[in-house]
N, CA, C and O atoms as a DFTB+ gen file, in Angstrom:
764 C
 N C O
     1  1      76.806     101.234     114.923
     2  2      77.099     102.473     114.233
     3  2      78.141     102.211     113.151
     4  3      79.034     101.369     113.245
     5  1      77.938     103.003     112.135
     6  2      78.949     102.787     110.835
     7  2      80.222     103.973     111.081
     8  3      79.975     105.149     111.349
     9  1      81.381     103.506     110.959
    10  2      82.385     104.567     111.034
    11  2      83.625     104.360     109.989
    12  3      84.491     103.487     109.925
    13  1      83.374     105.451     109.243
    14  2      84.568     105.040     108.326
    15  2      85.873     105.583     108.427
    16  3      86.146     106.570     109.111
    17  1      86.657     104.954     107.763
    18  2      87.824     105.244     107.424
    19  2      88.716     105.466     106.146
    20  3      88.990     104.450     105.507
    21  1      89.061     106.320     105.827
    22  2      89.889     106.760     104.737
    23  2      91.161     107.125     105.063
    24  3      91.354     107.632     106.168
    25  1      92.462     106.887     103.970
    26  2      93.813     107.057     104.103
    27  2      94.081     107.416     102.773
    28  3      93.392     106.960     101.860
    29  1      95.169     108.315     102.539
    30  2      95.971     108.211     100.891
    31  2      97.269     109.231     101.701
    32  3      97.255     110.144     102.527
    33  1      98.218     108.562     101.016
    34  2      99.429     108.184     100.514
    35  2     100.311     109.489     101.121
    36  3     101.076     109.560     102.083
    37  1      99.980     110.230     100.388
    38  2     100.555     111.369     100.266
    39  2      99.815     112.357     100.218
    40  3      98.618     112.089     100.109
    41  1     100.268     114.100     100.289
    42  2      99.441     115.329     100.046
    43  2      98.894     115.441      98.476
    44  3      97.981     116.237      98.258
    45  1      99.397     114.715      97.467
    46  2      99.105     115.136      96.101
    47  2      97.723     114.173      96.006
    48  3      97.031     114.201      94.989
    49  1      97.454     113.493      96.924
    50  2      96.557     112.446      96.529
    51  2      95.193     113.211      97.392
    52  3      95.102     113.957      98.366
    53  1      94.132     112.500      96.340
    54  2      92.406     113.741      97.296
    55  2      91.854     112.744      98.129
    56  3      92.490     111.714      98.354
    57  1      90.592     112.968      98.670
    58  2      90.169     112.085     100.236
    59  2      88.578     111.754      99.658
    60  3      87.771     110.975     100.166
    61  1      88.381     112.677      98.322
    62  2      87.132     112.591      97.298
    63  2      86.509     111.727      97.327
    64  3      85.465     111.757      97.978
    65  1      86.982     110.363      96.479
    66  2      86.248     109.885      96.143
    67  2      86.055     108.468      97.597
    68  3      85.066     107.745      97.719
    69  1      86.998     108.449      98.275
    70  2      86.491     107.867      99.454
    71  2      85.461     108.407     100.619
    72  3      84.671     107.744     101.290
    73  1      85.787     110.175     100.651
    74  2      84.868     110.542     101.575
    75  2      83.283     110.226     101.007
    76  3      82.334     109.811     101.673
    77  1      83.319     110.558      99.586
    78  2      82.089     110.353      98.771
    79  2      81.265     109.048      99.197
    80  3      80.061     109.044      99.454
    81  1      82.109     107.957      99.226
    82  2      81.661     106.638      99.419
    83  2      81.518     105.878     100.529
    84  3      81.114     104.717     100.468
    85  1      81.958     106.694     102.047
    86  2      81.801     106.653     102.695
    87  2      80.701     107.356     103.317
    88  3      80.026     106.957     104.266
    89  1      80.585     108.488     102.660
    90  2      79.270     109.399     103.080
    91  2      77.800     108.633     102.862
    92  3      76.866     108.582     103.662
    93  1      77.902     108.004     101.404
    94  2      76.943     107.295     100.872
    95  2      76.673     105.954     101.416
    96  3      75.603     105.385     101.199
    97  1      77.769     105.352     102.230
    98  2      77.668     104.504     102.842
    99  2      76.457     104.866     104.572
   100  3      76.177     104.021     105.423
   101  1      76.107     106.029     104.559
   102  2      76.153     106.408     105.771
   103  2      76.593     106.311     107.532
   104  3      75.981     106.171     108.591
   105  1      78.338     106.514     106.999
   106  2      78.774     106.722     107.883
   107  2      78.930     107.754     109.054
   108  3      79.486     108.814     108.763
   109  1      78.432     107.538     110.564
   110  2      78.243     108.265     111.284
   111  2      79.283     109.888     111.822
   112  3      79.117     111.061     112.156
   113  1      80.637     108.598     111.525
   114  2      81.830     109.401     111.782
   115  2      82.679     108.932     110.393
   116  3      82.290     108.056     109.621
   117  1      84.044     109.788     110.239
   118  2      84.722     108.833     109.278
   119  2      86.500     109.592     110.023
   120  3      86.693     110.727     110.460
   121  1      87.205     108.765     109.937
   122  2      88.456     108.741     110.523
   123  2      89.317     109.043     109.330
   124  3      88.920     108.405     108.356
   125  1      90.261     109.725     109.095
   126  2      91.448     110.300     108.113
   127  2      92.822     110.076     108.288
   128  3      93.423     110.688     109.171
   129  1      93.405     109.261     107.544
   130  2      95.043     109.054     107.394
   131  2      95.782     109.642     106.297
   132  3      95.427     109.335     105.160
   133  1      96.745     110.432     106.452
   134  2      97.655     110.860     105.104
   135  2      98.933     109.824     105.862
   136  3      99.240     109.911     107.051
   137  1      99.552     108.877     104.890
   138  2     100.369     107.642     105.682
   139  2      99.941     107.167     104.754
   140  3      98.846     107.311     104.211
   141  1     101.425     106.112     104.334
   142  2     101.652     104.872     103.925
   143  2     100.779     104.113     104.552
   144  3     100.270     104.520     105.596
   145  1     100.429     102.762     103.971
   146  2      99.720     102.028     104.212
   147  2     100.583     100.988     105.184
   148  3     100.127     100.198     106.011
   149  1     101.872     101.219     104.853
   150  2     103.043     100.391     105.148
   151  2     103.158     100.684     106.507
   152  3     103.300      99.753     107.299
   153  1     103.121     101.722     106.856
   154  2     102.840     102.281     108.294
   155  2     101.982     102.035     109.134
   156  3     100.796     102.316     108.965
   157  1     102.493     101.415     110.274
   158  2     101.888     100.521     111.404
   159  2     101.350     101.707     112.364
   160  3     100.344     101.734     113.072
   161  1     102.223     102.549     112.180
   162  2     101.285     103.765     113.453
   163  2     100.649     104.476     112.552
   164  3     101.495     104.737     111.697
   165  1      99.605     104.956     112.241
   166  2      98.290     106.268     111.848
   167  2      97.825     106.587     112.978
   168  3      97.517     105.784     113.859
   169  1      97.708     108.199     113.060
   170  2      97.326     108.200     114.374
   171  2      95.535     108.361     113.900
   172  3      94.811     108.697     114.836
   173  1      94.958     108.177     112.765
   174  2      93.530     108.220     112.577
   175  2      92.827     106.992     112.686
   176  3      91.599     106.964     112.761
   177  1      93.610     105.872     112.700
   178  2      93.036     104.161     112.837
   179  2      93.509     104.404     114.255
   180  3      92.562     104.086     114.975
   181  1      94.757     104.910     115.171
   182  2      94.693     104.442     116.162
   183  2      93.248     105.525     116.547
   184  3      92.407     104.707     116.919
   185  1      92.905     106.269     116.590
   186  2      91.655     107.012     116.977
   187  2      90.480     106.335     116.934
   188  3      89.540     106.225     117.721
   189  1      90.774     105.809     115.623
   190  2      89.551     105.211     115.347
   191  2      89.571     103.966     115.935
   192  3      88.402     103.715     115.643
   193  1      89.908     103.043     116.484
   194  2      90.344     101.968     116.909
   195  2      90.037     101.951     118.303
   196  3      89.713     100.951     118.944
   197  1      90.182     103.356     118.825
   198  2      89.898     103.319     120.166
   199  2      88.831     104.015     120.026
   200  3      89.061     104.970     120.769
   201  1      87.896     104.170     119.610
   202  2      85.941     104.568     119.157
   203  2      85.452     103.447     119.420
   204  3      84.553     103.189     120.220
   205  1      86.239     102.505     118.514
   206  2      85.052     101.733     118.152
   207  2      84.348     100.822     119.079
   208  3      85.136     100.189     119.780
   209  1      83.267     100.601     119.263
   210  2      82.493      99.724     120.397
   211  2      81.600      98.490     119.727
   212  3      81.194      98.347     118.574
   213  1      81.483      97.809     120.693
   214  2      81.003      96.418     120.132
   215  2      79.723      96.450     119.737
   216  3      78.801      96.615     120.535
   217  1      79.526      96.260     118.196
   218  2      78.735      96.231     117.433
   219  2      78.553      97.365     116.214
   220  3      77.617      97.637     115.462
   221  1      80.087      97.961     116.412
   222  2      80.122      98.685     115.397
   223  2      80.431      98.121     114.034
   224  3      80.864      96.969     114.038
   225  1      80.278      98.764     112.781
   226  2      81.145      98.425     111.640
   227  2      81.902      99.296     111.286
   228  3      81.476     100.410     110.982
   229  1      83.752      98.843     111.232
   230  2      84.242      99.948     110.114
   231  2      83.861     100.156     108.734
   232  3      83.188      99.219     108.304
   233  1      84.025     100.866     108.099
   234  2      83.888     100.908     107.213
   235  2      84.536     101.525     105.882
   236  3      84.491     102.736     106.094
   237  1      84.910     101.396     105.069
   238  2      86.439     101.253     104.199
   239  2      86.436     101.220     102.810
   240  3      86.260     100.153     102.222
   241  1      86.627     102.361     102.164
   242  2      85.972     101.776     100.247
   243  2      86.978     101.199     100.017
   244  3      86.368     100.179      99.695
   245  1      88.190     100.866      99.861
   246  2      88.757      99.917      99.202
   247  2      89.800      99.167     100.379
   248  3      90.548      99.934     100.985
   249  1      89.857      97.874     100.673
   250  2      90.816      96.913     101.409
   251  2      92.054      97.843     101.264
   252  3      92.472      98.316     102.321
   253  1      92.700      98.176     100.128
   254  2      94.030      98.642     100.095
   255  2      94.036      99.850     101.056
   256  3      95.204     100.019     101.407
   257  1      93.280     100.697     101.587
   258  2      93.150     101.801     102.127
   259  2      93.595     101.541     103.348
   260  3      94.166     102.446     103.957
   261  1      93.411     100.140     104.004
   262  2      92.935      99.737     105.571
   263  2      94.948      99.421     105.664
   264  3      95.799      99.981     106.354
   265  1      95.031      98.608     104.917
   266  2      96.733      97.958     104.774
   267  2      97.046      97.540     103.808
   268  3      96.245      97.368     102.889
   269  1      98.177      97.282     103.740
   270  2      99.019      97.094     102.000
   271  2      99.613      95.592     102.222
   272  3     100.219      95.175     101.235
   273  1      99.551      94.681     103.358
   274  2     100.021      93.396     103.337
   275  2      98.691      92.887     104.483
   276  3      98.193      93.366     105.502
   277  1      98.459      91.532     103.565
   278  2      97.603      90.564     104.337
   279  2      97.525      90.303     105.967
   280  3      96.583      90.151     106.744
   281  1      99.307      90.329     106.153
   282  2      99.285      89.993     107.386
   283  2      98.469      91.009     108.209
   284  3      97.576      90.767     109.021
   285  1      99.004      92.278     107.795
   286  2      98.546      93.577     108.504
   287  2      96.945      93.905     108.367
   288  3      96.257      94.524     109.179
   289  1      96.572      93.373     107.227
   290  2      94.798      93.389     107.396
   291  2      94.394      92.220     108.019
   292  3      93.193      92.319     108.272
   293  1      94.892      91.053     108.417
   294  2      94.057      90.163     108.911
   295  2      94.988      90.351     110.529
   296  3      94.902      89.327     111.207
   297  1      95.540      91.102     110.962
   298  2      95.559      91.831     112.306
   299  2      94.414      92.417     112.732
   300  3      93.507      92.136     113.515
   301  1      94.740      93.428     111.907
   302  2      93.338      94.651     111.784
   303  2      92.014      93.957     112.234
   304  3      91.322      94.432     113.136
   305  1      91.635      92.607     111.445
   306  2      90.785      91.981     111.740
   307  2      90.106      90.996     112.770
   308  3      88.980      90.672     113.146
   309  1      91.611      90.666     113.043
   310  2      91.459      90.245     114.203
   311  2      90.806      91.319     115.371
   312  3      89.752      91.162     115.987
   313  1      91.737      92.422     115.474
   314  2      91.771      93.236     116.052
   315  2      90.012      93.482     116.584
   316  3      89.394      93.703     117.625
   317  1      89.776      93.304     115.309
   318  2      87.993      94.098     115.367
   319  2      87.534      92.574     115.984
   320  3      86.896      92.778     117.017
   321  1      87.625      91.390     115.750
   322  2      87.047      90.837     116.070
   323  2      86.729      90.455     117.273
   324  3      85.677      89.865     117.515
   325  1      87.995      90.883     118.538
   326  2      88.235      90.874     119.464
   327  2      87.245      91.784     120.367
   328  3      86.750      91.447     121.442
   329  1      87.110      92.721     119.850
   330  2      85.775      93.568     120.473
   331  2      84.640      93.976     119.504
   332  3      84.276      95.115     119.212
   333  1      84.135      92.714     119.047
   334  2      83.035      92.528     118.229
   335  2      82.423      93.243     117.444
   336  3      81.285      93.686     117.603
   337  1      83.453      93.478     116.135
   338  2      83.293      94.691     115.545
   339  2      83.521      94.182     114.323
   340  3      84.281      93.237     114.109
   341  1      82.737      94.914     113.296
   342  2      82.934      94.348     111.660
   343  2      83.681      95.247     110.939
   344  3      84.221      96.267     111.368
   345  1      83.683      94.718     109.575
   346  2      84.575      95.248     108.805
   347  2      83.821      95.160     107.236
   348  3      83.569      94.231     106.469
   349  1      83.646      96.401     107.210
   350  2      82.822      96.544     105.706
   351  2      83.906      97.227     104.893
   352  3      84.431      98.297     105.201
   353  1      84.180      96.515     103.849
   354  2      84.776      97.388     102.427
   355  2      83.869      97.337     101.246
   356  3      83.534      96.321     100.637
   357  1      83.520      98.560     101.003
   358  2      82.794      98.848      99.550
   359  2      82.613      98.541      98.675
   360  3      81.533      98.294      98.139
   361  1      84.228      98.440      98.081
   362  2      84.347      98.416      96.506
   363  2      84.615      96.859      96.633
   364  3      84.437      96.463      95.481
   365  1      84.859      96.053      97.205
   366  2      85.102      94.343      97.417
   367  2      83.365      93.762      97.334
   368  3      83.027      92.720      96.774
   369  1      82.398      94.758      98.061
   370  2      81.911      94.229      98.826
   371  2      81.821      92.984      99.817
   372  3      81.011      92.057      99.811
   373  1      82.861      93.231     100.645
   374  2      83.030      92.285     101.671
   375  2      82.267      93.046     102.943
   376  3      82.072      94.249     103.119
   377  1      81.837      91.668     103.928
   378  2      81.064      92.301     105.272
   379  2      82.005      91.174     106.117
   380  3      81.932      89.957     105.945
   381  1      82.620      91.644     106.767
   382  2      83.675      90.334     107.581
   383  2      82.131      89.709     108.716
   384  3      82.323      88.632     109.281
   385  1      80.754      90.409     108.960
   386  2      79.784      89.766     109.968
   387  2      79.243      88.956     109.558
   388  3      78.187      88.690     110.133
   389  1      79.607      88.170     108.442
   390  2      79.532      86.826     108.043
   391  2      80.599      85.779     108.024
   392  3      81.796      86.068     108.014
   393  1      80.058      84.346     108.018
   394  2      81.276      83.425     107.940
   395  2      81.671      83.385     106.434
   396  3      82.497      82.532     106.108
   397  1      81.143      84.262     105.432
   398  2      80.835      84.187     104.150
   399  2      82.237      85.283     103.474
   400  3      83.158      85.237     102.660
   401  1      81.657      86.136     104.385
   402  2      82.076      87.725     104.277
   403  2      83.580      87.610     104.572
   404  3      84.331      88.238     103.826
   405  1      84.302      86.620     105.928
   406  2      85.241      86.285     106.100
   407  2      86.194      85.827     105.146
   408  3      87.369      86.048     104.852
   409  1      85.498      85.295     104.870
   410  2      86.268      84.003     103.684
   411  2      86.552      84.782     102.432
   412  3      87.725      84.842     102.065
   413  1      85.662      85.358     101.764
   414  2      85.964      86.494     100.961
   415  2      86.998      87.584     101.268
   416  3      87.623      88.140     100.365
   417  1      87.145      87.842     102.420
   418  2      87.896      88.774     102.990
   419  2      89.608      88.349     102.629
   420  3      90.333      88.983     101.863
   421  1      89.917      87.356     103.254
   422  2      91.111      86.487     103.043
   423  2      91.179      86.459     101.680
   424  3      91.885      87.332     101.176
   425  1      90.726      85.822     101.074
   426  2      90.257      85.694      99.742
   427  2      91.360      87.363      98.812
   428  3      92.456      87.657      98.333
   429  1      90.242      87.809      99.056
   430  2      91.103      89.474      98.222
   431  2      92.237      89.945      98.949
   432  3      93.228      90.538      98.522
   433  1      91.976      89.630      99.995
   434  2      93.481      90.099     100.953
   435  2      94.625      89.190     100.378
   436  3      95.560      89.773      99.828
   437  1      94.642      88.024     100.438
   438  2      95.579      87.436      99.125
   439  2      95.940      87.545      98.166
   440  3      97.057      87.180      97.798
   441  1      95.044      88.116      97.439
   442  2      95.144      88.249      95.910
   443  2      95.617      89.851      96.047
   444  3      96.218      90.286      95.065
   445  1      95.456      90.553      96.902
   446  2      95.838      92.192      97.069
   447  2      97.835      91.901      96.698
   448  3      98.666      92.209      95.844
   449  1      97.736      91.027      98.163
   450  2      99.545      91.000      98.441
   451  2      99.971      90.445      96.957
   452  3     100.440      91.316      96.223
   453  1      99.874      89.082      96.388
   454  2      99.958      88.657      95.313
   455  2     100.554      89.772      94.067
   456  3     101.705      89.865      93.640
   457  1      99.635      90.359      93.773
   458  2      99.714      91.863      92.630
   459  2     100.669      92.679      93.324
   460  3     101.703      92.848      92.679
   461  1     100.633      93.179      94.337
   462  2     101.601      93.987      94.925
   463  2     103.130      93.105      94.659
   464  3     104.142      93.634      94.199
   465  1     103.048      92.082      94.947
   466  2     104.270      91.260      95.093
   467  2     104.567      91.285      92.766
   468  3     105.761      91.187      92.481
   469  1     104.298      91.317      92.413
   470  2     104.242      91.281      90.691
   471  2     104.895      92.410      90.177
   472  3     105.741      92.593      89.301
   473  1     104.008      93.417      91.292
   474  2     104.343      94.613      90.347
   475  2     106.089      94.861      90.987
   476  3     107.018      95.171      90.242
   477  1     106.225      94.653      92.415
   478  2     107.972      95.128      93.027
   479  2     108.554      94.223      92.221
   480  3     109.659      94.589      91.820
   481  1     108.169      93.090      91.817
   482  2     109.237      91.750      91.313
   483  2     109.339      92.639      89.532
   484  3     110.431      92.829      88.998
   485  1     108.579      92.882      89.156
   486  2     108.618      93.650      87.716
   487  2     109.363      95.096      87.848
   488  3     110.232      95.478      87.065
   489  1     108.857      95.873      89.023
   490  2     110.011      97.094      89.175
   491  2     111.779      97.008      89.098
   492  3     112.686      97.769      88.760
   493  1     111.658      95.634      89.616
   494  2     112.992      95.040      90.086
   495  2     113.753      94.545      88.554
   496  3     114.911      94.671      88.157
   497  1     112.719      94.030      88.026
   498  2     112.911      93.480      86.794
   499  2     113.335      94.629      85.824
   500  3     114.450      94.665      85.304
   501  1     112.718      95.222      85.696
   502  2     113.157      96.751      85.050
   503  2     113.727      97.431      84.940
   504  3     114.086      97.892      83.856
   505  1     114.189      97.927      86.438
   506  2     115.656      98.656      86.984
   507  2     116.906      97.605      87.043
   508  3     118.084      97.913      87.221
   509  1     116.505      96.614      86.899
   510  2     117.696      95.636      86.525
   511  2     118.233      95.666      85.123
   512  3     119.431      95.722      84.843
   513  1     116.861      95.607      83.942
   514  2     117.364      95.877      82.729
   515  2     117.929      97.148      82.319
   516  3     118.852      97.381      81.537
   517  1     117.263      97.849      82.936
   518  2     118.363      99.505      82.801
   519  2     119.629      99.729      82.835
   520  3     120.311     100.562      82.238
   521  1     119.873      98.990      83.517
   522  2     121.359      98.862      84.387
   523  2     122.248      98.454      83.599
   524  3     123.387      98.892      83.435
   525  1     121.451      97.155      82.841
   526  2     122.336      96.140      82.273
   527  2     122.688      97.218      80.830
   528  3     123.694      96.952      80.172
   529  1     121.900      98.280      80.460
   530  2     121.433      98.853      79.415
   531  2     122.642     100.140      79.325
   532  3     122.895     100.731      78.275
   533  1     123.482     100.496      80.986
   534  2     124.272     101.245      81.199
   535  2     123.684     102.560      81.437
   536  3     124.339     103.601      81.388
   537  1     122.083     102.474      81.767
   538  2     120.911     103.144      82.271
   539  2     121.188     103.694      83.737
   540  3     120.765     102.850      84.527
   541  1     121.865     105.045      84.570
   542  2     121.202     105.160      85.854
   543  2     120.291     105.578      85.950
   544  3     119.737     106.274      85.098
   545  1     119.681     105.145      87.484
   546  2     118.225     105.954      88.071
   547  2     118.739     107.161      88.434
   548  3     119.927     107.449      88.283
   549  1     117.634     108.134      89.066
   550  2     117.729     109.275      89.646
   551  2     118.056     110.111      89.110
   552  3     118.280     109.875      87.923
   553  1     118.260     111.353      89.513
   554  2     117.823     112.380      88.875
   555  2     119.404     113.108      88.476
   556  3     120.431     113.007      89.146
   557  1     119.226     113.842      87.199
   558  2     120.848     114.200      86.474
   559  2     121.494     115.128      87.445
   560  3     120.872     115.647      88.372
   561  1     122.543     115.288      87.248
   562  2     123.351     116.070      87.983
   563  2     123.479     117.542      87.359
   564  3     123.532     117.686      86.137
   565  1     123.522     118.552      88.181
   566  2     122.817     119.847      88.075
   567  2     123.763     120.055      87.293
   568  3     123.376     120.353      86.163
   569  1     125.654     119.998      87.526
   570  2     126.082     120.508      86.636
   571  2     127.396     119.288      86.203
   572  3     127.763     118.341      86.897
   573  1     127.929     119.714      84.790
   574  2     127.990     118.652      84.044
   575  2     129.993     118.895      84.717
   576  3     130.543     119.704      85.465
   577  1     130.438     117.734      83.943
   578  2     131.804     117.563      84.463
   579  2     133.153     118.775      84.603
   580  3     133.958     118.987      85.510
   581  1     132.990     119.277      83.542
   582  2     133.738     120.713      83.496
   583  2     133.107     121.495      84.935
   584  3     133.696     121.623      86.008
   585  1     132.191     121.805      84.698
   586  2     131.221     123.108      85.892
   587  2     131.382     122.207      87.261
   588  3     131.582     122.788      88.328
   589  1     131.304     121.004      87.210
   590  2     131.853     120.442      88.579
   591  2     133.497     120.809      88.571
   592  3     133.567     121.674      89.444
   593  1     134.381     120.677      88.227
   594  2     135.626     120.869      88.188
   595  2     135.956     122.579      88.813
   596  3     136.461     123.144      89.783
   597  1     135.285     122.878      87.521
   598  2     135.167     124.828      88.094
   599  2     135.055     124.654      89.428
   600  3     136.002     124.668      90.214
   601  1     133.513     124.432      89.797
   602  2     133.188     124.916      91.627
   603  2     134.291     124.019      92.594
   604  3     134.738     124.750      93.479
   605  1     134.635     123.155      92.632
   606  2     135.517     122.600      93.411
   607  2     136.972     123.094      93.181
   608  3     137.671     123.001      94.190
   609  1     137.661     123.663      91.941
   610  2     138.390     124.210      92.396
   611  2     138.395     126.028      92.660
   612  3     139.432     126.690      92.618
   613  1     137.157     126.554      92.901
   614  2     136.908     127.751      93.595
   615  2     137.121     127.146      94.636
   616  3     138.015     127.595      95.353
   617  1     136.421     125.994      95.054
   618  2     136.484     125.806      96.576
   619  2     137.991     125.712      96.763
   620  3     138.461     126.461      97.620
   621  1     138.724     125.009      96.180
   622  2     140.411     124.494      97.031
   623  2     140.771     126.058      97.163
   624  3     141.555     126.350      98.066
   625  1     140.441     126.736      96.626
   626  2     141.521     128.083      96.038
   627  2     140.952     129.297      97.268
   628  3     141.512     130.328      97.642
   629  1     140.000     128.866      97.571
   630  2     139.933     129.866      99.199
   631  2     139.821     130.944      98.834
   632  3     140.002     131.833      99.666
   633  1     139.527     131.257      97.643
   634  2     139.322     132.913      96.897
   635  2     137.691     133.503      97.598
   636  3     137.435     134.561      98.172
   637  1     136.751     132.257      97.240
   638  2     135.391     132.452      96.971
   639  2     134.682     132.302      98.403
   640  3     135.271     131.421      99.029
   641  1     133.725     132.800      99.070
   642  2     132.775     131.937      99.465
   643  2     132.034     131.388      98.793
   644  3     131.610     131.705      97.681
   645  1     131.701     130.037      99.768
   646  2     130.473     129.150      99.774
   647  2     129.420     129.633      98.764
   648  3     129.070     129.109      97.706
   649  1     129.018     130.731      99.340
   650  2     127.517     131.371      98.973
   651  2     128.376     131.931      97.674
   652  3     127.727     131.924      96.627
   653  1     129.311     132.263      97.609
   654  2     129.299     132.947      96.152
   655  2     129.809     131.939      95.042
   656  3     129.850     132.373      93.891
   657  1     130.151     130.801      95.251
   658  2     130.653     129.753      94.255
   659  2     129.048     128.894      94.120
   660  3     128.678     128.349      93.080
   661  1     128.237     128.929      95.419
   662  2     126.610     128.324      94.573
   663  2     126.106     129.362      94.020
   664  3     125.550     128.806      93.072
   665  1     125.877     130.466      93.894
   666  2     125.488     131.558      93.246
   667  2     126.094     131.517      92.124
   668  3     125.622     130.765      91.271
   669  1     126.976     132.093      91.891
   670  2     127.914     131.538      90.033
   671  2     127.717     130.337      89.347
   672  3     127.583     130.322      88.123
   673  1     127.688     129.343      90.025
   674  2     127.211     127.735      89.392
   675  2     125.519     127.298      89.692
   676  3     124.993     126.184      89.698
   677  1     124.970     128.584      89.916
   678  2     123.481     128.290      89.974
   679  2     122.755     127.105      90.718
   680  3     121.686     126.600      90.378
   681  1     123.559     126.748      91.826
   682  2     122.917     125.538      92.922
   683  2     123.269     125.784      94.434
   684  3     124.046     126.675      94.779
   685  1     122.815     125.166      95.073
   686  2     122.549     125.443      96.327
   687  2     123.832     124.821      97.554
   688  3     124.728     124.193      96.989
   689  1     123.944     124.904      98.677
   690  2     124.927     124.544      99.427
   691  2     125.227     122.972      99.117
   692  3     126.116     122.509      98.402
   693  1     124.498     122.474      99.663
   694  2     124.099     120.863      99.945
   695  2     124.581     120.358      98.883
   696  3     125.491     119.530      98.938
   697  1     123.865     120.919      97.339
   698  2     124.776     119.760      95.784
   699  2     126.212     120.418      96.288
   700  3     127.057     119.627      96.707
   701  1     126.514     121.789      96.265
   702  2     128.336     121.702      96.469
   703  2     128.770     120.994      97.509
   704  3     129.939     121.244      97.803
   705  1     128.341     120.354      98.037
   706  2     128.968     119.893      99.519
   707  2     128.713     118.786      98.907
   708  3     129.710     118.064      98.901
   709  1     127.682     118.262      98.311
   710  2     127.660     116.977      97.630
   711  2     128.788     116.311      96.566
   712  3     129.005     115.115      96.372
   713  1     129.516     117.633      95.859
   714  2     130.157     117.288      94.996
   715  2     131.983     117.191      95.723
   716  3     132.906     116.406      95.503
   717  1     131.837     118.480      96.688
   718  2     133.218     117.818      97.544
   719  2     133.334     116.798      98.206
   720  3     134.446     116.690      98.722
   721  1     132.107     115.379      98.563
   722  2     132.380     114.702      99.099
   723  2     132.640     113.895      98.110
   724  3     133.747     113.356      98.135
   725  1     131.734     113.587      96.996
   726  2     131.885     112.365      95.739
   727  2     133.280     113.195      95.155
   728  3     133.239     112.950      93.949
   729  1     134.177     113.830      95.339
   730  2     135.493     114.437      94.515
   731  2     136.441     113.868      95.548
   732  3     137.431     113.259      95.143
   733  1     136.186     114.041      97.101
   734  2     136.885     113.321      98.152
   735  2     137.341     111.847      98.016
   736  3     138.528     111.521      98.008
   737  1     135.840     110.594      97.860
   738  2     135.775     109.968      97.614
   739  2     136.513     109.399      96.326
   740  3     137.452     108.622      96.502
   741  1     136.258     109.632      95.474
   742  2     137.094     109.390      94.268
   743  2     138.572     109.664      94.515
   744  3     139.399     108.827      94.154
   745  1     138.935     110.757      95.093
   746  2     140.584     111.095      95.384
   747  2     140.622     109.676      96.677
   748  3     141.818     109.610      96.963
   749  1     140.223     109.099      97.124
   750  2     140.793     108.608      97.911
   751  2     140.662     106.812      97.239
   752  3     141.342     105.824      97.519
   753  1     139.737     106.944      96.483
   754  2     139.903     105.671      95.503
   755  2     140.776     105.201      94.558
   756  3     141.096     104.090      94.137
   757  1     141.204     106.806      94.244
   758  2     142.325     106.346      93.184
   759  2     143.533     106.345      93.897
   760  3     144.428     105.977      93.137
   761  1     144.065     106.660      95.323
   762  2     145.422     106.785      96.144
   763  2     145.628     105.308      96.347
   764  3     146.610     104.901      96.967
């Protein structure tokens, strides 16, 4: 029996064009992950994992879907092989029920980690030149140095509540509590 499996990432991401290709694959059942790939527990591979019976094939449109590091797909594979079970991906066309299909398998599963490993070493590369550039990451600060000054000293001055000093400075508990700790911090850097 054919049983597939599909995963993506996150909620912004669709299940489309894998359910599509799995359907066309004619798969009997098909198993669903929203999960990192990075993530060792899914509870839709462990489901599916415990289906599967000897002489089934999974089935998978793209390798990256199954795991995001070699080691972790040639587990997987093992895994299947252990209770005599294949491993079809689509878009590779790989069939692991060959000694052919195997070898190919490894094959892109290498070259998967490889690119993955390029692109973090280039992210790294990037956010390094930023830096050097006097570039931060993340996201600006809601309010600028004066309007931080304001809300923190509403806060020392015990005039205001909480709720009414984020209400006047237009942000929420958590950034003011954020900004009395980085104002803490700094007072205790410069003592």
């Amino acid at each position: 029996m054919l049983i597939g499996y599909a995963r993506i990432s996150n909620d912004d991401q669709l299940f489309d064009l894998q359910r599509d290709a799995l359907e066309k694959a004619a798969c009997g059942r098909v198993f669903e992950d929203t999960a990192s790939g990075a993530k060792a527990e899914r509870v839709g591979l462990t489901a599916l994992l415990a289906t599967l019976r000897k002489g089934d094939t999974e089935v998978i449109r793209r390798l990256v879907r199954l795991g995001r590091s070699l080691k972790d797909l040639i587990h997987l594979v093992e895994q299947l092989d252990a209770i005599n079970v294949g491993l079809r991906s689509l878009q590779e066309s790989i069939d692991t029920g060959s000694t052919g299909g195997r070898l190919v398998f490894h094959l892109f599963g290498a070259l998967a980690e490889f690119e993955r490993n390029l692109i973090r070493k280039r992210t790294q590369a990037g956010l390094s030149a930023a830096t050097a550039r006097g570039r931060k990451g993340g996201r600006k600060k809601r309010l600028d140095f004066a309007k931080q000054e304001l809300a923190l000293s509403l806060q020392h001055e015990r005039k205001h509540t909480v709720a009414e000093i984020c209400r006047l400075m237009g942000i929420g508990r958590s950034t003011l509590y954020n900004y009395l700790t980085e104002a803490e911090r700094n007072a205790q850097r410069a003592a």
